[in-house]
Backbone as CSV, one residue per row, in Angstrom:
resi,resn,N_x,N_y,N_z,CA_x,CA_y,CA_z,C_x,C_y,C_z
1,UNK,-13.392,-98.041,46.011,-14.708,-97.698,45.481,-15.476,-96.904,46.523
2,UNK,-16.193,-95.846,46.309,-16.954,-95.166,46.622,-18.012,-95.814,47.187
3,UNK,-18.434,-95.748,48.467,-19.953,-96.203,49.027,-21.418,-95.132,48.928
4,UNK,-21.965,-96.434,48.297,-23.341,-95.816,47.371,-23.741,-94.657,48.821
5,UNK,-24.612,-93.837,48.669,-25.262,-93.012,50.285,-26.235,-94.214,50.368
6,UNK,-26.845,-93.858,51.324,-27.499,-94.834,52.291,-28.678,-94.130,52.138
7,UNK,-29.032,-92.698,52.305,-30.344,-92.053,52.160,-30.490,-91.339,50.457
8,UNK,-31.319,-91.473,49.966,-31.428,-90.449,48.898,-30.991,-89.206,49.097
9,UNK,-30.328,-88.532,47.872,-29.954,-87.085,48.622,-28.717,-86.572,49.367
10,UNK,-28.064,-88.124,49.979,-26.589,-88.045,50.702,-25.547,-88.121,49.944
11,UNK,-24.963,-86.898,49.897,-23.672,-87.770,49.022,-22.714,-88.456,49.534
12,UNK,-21.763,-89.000,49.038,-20.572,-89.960,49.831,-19.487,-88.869,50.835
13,UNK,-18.917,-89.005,51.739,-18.353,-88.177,52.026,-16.826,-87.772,51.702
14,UNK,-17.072,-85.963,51.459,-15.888,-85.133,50.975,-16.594,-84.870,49.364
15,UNK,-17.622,-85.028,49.329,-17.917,-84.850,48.165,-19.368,-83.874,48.246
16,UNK,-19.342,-82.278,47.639,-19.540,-81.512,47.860,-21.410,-81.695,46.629
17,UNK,-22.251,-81.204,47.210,-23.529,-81.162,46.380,-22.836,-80.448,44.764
18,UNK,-23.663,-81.086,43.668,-23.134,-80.845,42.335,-21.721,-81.115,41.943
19,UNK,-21.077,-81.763,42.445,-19.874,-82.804,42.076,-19.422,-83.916,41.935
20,UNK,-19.312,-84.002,40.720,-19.472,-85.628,39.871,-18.437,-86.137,41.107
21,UNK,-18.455,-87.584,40.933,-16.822,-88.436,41.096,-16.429,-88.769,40.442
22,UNK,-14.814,-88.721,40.291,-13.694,-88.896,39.675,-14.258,-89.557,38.571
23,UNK,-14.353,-89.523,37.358,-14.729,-90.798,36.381,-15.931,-91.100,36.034
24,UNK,-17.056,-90.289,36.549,-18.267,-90.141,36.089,-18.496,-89.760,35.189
25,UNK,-20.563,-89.866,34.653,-20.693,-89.246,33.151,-20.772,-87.826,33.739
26,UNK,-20.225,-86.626,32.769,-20.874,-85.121,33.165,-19.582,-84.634,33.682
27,UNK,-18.399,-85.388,33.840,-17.689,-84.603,34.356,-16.347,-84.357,32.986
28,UNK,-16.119,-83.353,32.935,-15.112,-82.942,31.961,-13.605,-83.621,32.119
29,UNK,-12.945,-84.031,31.317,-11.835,-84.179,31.392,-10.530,-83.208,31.576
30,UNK,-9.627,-83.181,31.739,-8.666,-82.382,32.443,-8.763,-81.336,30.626
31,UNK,-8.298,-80.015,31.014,-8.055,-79.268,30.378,-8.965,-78.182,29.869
32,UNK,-9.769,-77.410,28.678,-10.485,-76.595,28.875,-12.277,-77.010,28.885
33,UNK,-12.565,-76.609,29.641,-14.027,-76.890,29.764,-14.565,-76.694,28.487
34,UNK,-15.452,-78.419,28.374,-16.534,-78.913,27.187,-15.346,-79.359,25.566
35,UNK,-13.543,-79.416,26.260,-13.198,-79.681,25.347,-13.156,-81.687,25.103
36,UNK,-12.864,-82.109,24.164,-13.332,-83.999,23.936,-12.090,-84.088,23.941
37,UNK,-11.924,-85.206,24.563,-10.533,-86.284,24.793,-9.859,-86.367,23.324
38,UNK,-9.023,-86.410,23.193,-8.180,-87.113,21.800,-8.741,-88.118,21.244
39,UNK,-9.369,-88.246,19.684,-9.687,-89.198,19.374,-11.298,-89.599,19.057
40,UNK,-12.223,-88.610,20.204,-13.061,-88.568,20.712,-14.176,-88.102,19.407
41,UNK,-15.263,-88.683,18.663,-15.931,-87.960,17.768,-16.427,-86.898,17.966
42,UNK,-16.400,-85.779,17.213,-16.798,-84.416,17.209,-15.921,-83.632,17.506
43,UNK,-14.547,-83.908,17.532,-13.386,-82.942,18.081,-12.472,-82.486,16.745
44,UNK,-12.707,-81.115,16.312,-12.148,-80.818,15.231,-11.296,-79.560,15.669
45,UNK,-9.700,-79.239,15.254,-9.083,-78.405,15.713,-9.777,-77.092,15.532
46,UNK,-9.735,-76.005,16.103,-10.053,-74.459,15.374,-9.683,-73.835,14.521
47,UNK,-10.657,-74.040,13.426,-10.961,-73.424,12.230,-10.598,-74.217,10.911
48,UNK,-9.999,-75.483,11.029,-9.882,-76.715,10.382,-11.582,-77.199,10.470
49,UNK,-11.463,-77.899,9.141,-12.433,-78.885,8.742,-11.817,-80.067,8.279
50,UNK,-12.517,-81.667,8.692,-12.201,-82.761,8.453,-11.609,-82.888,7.191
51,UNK,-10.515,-83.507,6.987,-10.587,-84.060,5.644,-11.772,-84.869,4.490
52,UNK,-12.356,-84.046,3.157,-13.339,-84.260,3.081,-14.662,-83.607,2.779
53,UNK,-14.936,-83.089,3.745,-15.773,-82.432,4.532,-16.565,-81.020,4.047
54,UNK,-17.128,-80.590,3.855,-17.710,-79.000,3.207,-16.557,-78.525,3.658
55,UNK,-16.571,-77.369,3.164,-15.620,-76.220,3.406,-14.343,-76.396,3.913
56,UNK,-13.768,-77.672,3.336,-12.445,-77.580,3.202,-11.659,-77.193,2.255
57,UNK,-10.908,-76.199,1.932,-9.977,-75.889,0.793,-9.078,-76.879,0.458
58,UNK,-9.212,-76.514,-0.748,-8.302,-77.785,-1.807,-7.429,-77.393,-2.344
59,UNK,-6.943,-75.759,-2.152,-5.555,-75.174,-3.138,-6.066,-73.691,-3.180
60,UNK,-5.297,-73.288,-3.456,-5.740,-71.507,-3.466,-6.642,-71.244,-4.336
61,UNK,-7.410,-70.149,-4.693,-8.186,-70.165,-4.944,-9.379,-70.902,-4.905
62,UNK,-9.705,-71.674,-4.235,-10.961,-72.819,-4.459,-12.096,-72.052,-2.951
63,UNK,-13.223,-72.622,-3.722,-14.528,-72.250,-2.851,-14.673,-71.995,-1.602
64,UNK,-15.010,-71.293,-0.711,-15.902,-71.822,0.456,-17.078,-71.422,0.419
65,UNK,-17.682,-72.752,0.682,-18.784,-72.939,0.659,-19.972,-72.307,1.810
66,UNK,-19.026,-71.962,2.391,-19.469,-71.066,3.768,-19.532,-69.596,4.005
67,UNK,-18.964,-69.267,2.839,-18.651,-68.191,3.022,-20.129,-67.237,2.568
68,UNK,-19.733,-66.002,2.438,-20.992,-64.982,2.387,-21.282,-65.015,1.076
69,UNK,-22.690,-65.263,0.722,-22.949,-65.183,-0.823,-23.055,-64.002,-1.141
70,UNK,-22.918,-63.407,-2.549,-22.789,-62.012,-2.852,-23.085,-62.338,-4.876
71,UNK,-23.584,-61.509,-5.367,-23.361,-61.062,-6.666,-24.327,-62.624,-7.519
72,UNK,-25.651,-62.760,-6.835,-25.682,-64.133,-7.321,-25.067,-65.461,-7.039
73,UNK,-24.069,-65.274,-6.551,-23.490,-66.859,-5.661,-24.342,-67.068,-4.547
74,UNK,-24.519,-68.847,-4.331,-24.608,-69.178,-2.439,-23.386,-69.057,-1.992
75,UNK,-22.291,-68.861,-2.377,-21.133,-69.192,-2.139,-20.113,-68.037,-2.478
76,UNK,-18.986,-67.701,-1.510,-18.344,-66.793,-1.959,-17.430,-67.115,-2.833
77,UNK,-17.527,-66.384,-3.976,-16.204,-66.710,-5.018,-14.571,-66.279,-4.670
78,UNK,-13.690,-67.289,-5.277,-12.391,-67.586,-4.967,-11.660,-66.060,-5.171
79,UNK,-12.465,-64.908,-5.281,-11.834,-63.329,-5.115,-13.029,-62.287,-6.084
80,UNK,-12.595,-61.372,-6.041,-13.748,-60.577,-6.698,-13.944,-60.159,-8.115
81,UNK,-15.182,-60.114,-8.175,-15.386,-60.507,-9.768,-14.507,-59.198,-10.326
82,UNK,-14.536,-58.891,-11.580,-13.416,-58.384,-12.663,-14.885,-57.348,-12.811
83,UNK,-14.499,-56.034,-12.780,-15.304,-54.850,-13.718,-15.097,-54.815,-14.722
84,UNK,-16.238,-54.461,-15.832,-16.029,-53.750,-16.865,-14.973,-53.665,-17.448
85,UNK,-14.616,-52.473,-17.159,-13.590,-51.421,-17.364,-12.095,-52.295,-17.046
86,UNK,-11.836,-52.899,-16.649,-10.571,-53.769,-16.261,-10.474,-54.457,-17.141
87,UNK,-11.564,-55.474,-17.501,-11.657,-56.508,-18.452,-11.292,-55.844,-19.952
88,UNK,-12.023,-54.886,-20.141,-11.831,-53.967,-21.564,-10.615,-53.683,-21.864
89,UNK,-9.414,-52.934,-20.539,-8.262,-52.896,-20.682,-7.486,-54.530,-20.774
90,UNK,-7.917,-54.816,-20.249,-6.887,-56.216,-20.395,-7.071,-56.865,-21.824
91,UNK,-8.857,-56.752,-22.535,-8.820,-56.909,-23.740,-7.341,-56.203,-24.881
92,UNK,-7.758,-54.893,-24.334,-6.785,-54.161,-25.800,-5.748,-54.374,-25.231
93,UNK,-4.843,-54.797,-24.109,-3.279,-54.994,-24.152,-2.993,-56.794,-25.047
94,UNK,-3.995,-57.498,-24.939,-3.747,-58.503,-26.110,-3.928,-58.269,-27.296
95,UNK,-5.131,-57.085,-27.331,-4.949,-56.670,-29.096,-3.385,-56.304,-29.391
96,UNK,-3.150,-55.110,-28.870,-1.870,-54.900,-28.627,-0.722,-55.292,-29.342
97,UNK,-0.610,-56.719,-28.301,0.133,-57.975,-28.448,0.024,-58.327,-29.900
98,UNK,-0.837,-58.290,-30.284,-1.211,-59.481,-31.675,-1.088,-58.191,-32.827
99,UNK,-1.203,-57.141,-32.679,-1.431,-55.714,-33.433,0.213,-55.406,-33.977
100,UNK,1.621,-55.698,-32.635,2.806,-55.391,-33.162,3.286,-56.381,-34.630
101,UNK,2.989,-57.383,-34.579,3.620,-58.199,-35.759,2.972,-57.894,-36.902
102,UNK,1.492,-57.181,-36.828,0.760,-57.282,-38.308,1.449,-56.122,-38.409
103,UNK,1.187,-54.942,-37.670,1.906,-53.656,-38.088,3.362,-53.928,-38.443
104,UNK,4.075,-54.697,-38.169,5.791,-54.737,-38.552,5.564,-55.045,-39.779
105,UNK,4.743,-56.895,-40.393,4.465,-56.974,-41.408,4.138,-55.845,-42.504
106,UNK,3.599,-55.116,-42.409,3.232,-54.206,-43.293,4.289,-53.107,-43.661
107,UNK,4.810,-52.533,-42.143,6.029,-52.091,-42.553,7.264,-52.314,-43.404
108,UNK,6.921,-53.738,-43.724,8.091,-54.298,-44.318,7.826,-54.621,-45.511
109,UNK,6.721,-55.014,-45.616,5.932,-54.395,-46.988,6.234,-53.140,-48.151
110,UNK,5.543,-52.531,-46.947,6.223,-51.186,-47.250,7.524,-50.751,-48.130
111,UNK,8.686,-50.952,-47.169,10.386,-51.193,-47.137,10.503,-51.822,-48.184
112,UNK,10.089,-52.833,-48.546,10.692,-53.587,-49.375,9.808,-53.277,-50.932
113,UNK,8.343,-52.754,-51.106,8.191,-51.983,-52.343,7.766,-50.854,-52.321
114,UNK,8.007,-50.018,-51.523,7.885,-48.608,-51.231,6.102,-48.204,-51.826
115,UNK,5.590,-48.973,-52.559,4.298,-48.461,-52.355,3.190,-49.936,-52.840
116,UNK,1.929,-50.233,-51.428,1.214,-50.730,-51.511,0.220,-50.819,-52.319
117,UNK,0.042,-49.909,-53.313,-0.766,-50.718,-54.423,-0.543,-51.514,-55.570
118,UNK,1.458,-51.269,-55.203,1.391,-52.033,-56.324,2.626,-52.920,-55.701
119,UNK,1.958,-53.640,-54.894,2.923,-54.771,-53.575,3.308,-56.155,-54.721
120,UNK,5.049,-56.000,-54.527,5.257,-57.124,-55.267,5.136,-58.592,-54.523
121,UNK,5.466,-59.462,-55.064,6.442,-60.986,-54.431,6.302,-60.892,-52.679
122,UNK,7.464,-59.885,-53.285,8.815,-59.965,-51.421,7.672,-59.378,-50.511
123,UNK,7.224,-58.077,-51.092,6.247,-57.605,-49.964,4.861,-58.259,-49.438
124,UNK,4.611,-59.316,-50.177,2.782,-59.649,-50.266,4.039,-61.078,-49.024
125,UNK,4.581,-61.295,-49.827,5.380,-62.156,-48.567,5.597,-62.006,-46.571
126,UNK,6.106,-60.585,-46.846,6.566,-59.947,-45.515,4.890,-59.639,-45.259
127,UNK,3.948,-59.018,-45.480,2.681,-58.535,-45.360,2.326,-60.054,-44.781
128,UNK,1.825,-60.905,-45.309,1.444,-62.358,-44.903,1.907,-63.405,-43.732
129,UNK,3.355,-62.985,-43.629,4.087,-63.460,-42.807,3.910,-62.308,-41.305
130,UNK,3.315,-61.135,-41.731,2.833,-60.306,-40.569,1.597,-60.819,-39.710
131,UNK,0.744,-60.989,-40.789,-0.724,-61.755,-40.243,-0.542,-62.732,-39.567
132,UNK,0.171,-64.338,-40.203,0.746,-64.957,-39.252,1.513,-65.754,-38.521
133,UNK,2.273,-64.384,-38.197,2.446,-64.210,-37.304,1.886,-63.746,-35.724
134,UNK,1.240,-62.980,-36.262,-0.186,-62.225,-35.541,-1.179,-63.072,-34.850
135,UNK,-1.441,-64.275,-35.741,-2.308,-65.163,-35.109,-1.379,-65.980,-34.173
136,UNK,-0.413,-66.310,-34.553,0.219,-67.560,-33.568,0.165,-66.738,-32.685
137,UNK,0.873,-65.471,-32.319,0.909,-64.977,-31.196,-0.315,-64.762,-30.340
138,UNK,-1.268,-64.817,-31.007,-2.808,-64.698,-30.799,-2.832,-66.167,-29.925
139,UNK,-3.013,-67.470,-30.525,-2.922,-68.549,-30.171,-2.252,-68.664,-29.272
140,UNK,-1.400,-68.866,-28.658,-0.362,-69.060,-28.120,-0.637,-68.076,-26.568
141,UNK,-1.046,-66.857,-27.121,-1.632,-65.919,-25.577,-3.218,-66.226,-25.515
142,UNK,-3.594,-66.210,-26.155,-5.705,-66.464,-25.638,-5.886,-67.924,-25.539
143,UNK,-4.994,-68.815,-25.903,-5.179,-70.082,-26.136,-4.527,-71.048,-25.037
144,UNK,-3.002,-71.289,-25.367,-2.320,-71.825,-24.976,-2.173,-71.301,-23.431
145,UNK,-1.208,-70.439,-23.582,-0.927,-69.610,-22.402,-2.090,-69.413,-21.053
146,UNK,-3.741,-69.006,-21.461,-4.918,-68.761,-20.959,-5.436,-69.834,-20.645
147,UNK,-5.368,-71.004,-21.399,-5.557,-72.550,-20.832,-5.085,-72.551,-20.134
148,UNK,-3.905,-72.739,-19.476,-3.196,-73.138,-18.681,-2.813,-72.378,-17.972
149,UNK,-3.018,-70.962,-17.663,-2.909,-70.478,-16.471,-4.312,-70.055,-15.884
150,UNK,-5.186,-69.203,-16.603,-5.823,-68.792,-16.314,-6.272,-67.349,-16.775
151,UNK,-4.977,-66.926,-17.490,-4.324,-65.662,-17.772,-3.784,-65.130,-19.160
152,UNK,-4.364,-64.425,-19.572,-3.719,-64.027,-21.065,-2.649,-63.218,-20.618
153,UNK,-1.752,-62.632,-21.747,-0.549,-61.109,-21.457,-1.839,-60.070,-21.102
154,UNK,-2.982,-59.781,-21.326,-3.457,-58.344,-20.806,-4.152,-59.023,-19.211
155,UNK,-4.543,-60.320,-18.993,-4.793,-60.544,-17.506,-3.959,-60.352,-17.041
156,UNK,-2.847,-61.126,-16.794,-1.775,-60.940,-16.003,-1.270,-59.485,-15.561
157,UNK,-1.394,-58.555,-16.613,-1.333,-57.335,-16.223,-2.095,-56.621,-15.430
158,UNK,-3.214,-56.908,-15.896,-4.087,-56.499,-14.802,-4.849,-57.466,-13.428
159,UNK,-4.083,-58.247,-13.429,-4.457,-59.156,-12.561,-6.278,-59.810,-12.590
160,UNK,-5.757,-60.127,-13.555,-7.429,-61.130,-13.770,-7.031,-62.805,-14.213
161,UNK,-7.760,-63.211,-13.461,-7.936,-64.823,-14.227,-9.156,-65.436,-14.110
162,UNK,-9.311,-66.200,-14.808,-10.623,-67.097,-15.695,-10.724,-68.363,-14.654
163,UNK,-11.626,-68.530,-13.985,-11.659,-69.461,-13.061,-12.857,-70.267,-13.840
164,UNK,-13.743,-71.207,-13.025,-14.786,-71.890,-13.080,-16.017,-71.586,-11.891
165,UNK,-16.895,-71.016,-12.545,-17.714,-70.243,-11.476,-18.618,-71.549,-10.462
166,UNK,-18.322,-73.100,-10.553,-19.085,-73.920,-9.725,-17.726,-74.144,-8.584
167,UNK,-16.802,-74.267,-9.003,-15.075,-75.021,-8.374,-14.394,-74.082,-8.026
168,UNK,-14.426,-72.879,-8.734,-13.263,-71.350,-8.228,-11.505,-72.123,-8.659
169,UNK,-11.828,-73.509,-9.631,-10.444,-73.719,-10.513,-10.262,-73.515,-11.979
170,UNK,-9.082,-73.497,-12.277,-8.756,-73.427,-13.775,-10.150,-73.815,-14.456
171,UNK,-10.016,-73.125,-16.081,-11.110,-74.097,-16.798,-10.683,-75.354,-17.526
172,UNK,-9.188,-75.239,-17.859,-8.512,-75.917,-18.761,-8.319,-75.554,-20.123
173,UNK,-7.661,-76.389,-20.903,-7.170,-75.798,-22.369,-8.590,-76.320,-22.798
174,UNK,-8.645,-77.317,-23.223,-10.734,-77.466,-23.872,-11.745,-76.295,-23.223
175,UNK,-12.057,-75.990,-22.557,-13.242,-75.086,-22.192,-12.246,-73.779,-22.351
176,UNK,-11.253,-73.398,-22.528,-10.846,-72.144,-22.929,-10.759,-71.974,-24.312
177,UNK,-10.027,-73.173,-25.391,-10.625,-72.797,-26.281,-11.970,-72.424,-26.743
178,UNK,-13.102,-73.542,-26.319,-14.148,-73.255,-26.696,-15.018,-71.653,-26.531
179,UNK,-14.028,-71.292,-25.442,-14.369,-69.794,-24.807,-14.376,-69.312,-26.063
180,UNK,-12.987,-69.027,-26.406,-12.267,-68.078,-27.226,-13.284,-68.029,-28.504
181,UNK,-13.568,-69.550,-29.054,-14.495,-69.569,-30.184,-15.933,-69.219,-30.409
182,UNK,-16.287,-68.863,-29.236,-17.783,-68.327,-28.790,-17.689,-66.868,-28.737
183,UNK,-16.387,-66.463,-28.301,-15.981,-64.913,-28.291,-16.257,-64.348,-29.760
184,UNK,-15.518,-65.009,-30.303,-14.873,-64.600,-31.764,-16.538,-64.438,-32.956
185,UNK,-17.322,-65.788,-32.481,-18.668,-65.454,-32.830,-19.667,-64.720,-32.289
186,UNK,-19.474,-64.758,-31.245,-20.385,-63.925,-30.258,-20.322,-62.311,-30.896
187,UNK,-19.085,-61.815,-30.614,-18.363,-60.700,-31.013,-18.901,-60.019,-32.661
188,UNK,-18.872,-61.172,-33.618,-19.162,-61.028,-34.787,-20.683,-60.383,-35.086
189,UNK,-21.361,-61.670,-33.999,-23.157,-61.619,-34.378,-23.510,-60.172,-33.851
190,UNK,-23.072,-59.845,-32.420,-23.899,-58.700,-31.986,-22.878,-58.255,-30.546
191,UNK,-22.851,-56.481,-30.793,-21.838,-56.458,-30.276,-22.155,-56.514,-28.375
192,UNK,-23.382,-56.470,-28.092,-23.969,-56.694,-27.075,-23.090,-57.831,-26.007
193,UNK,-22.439,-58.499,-26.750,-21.855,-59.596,-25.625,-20.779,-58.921,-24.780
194,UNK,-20.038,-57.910,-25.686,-19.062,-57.265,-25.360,-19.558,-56.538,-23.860
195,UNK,-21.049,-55.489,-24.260,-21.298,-55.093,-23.208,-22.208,-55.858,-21.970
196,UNK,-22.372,-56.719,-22.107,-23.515,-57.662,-21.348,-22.817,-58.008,-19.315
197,UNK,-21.284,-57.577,-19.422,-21.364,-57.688,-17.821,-21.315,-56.358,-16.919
198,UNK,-22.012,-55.309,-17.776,-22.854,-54.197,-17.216,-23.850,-54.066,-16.369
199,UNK,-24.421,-55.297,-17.159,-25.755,-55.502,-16.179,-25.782,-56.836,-15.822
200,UNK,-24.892,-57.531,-16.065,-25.697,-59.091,-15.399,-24.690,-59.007,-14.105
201,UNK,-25.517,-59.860,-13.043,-25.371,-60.341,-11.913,-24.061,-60.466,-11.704
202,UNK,-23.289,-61.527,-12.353,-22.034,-62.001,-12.064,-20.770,-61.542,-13.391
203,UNK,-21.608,-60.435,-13.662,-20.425,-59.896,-14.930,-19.535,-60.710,-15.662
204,UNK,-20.639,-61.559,-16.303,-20.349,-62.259,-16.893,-20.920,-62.111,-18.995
205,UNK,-19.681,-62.231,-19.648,-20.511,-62.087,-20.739,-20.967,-63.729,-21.638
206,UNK,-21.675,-63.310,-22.598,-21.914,-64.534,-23.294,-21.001,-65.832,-23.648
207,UNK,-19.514,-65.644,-23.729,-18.944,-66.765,-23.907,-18.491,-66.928,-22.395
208,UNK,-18.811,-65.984,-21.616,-18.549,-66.679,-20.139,-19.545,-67.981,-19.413
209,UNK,-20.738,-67.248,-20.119,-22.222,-68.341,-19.637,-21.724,-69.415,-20.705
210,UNK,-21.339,-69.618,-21.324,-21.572,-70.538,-22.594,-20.528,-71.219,-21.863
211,UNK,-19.265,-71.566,-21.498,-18.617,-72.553,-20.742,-18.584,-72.298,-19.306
212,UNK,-19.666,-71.776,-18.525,-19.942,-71.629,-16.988,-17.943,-71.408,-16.504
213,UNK,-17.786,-69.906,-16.737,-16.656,-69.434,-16.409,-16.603,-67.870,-15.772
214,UNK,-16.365,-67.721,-15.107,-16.171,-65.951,-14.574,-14.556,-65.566,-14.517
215,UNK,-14.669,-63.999,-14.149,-13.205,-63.618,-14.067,-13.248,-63.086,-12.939
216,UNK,-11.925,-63.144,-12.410,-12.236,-62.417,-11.186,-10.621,-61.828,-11.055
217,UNK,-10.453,-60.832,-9.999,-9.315,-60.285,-9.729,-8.876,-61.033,-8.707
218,UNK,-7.364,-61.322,-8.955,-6.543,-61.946,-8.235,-5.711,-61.214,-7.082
């Protein structure tokens, strides 16, 4: 043990003014200066956050909460929102999609009584069986498929998916249908919804606000 000094002001000897001893408070432990012992509270690796904790990621795409707000977020979203013009194309490659079977239907229509006004049996058959068809495929890509990924056949092409604008995750099959059914009315009442992420903040249209959902490019 170290002997206390004898005068105020003395230090013990070999021990230089402004130098702790061995094991004192104030003095750092071996390795980089102001880093905490193992174990020690407040010691978090670099650029990790606690398990828990704000701004820890939970899976790709998901929030940080830290990040730079932009476009109406406090928060930066899980990639950048979807333009216009992207979204519109990705619309008509699902029309598309749903457009080949009604058009075959009819063709076969066609084929089979060579003229539509006066469509027998077989053709009002093949014609009907065009439509749906048309819808399942409809279902099955805006529905099924878009629930569960995120992604219709015209997102995926263009690399868009349907996140949740509070979480930056899936919406699920329930809040995507309900999307789809707000579309389909929305669409009907006024065609304004169509154009409405022109001008709003987070380019978002009416059945996007209606189940708190955005798109963004992947």
């Amino acid at each position: 043990m170290t002997t206390p000094p004898d005068q105020p002001g003395q230090f013990p000897p070999g021990q230089q003014p402004g130098q702790f001893p061995p094991g004192q408070p104030g003095q750092y432990p071996p390795g980089r200066p102001g880093q905490l012992p193992p174990g020690q509270p407040g010691q978090v690796p670099y650029g990790q956050f606690p398990p828990g904790q704000p701004g820890q990621y939970s899976g790709p795409g998901a929030y940080n909460p830290y990040g730079q707000g932009a476009d109406g977020f406090s928060y930066a979203p899980p990639g950048r929102l979807a333009d216009w013009p992207i979204r519109v194309g990705a619309s008509l490659l699902d029309s598309l999609l749903t457009l080949i079977p009604s058009v075959a239907g009819v063709i076969a229509a066609l084929a089979i009584n060579g003229n539509r006004d006066e469509l027998g049996a077989a053709g009002g058959v093949a014609m009907v069986g065009g439509f749906l068809l048309a819808f399942l495929v409809w279902v099955w890509n805006r529905i099924i498929t878009q629930g569960r990924t995120g992604q219709s056949f015209g997102k995926k092409i263009t690399g868009l998916r349907i996140v949740d604008q509070t979480t930056g995750q899936l919406i699920g099959f329930g809040r995507n249908l309900g999307r789809e059914v707000c579309a389909q009315i929305f669409n009907q009442l006024c065609f304004l919804n169509v154009l409405w992420p022109l001008w709003d903040d987070k380019q978002q249209t009416w059945h996007d606000k209606a189940v708190n959902d955005i798109v963004i490019r992947t």
